[in-house]
RODREN-784633 format. One record per residue (C-alpha): residue number from 1; y, z, x. Coordinates in pm, 1 decimal, decimal comma. Each point is the difference from the previous one (the first is absolute). Layout:
BEGIN
+-----+----------+----------+----------+
! num !       c2 !       c3 !       c1 !
+-----+----------+----------+----------+
! NUM !        Y !        Z !        X !
...
+-----+----------+----------+----------+
# end
This chain:
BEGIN
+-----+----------+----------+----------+
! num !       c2 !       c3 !       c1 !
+-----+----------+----------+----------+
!   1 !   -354,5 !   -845,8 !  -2546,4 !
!   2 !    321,8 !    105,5 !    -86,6 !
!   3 !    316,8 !   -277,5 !     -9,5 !
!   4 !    264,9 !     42,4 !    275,7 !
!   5 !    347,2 !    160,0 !    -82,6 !
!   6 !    213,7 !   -254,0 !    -89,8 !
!   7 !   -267,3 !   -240,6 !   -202,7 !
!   8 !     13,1 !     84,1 !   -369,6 !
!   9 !   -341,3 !    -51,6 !   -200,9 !
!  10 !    128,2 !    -67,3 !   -332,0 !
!  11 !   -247,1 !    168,5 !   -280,8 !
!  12 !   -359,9 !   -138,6 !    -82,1 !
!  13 !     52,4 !   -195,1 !    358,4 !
!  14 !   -246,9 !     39,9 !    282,5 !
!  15 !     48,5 !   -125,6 !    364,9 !
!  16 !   -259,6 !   -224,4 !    185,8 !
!  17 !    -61,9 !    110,2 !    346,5 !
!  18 !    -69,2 !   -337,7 !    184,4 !
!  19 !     -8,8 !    155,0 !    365,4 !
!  20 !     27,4 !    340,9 !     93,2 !
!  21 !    234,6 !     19,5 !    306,3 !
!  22 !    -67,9 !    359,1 !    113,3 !
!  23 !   -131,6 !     56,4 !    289,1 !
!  24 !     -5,3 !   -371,0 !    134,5 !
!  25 !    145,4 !    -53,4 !    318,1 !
!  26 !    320,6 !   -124,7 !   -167,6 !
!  27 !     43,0 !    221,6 !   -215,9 !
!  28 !    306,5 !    140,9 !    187,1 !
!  29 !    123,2 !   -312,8 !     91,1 !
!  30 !     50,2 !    -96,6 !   -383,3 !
!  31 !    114,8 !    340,7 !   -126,3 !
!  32 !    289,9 !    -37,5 !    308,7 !
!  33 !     23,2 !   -353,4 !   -146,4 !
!  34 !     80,1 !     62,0 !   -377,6 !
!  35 !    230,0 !    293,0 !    144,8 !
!  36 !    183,2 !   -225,3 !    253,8 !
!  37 !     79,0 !   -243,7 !   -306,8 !
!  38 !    131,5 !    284,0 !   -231,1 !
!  39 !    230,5 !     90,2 !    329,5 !
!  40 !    144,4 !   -326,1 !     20,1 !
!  41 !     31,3 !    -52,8 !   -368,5 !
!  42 !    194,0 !    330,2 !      5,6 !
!  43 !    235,5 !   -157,7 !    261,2 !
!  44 !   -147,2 !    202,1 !    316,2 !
!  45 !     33,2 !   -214,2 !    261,1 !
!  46 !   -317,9 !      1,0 !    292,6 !
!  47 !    116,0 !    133,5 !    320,2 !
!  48 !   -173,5 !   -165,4 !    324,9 !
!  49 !   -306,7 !   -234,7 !     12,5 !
!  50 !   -226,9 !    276,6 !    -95,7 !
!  51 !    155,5 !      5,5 !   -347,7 !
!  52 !   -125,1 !    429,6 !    -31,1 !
!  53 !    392,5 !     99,7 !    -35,7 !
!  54 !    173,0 !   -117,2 !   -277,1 !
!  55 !    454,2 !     88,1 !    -16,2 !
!  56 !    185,3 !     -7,2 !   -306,8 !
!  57 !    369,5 !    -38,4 !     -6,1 !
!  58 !    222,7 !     81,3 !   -287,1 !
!  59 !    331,9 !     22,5 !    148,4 !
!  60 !     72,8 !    335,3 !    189,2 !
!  61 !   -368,3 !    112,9 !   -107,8 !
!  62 !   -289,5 !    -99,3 !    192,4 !
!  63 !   -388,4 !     67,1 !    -65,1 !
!  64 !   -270,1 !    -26,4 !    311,5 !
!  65 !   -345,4 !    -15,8 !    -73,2 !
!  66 !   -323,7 !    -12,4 !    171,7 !
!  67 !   -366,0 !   -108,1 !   -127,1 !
!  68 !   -312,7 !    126,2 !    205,5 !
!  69 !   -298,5 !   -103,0 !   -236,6 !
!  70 !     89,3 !    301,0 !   -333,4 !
!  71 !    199,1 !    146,1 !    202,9 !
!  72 !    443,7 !    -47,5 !     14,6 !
!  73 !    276,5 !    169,9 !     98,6 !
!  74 !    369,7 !    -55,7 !    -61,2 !
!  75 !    329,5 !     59,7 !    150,3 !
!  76 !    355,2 !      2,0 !   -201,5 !
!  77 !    287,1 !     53,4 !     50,6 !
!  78 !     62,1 !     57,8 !   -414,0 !
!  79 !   -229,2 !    214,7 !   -230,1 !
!  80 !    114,0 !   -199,7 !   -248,8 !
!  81 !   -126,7 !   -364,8 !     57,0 !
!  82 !   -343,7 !    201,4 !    146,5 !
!  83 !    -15,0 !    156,9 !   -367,1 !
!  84 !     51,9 !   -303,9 !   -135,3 !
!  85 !   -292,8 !   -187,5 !    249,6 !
!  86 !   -248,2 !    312,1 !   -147,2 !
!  87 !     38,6 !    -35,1 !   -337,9 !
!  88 !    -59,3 !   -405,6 !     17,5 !
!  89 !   -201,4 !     11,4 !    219,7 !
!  90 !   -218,3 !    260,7 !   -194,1 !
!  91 !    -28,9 !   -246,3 !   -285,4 !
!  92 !   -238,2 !   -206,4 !    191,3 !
!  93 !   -181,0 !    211,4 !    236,1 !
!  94 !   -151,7 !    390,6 !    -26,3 !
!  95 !    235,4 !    193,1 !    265,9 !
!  96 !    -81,7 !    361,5 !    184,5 !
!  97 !    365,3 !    118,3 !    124,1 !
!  98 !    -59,7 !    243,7 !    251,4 !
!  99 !    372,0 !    116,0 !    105,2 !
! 100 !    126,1 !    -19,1 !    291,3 !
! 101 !   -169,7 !   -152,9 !    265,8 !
! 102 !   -174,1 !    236,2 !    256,2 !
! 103 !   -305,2 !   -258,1 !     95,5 !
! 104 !    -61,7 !   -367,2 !    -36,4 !
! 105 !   -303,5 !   -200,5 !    186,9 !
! 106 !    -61,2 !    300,2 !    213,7 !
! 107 !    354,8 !     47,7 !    130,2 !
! 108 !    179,9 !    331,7 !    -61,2 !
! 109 !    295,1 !    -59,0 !   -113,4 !
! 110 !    356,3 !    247,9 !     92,3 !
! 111 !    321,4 !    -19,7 !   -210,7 !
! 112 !    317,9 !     81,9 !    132,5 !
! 113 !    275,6 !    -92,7 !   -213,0 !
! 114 !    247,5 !    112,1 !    255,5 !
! 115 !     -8,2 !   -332,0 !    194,4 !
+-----+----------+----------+----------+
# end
């Protein structure tokens, strides 16, 4: 078992593993949980009932994102504040930036900066 990004171990500690939650049915539901709470403790706030898409205001600059299970994307309109979500955000959880977005849940996605 390895401990979870974001949980130091200090030296000479071990962990107890009182219940394994991997591949229980809720599983997902608690990963999106403890995710959901760092979102809102990060001052996202939930957008709709569904609480999946998650908008962060910072005067001018605005952040969109969107859970699906492990899976997010994000919409800015500053590379700034989205640098800024990355690198605290990557204190906590393991991230896999892929670039720009050409695919997400099985939906091609087309850019055109133009419009």
């Amino acid at each position: 078992m390895q401990v979870q990004s974001g949980y130091p171990l200090p030296p000479g500690q071990c962990l107890r593993l009182s219940k394994s939650i991997y591949g229980l049915s809720q599983s997902s539901a608690l990963s999106f949980e403890n995710m959901e709470r760092w979102m809102l403790d990060y001052c996202f706030k939930a957008v709709g009932p569904d609480r999946v898409m998650f908008r962060l205001d910072r005067g001018t600059e605005k952040l969109i994102v969107s859970l699906y299970v492990d899976d997010s994307v994000c919409a800015t309109n500053s590379q700034k504040l989205y640098n800024e979500f990355v690198a605290d955000l990557s204190k906590k959880y393991t991230l896999s930036l892929k670039g720009k977005l050409k695919w997400y849940l099985g939906i091609a996605i087309d850019h055109d900066v133009e419009k």
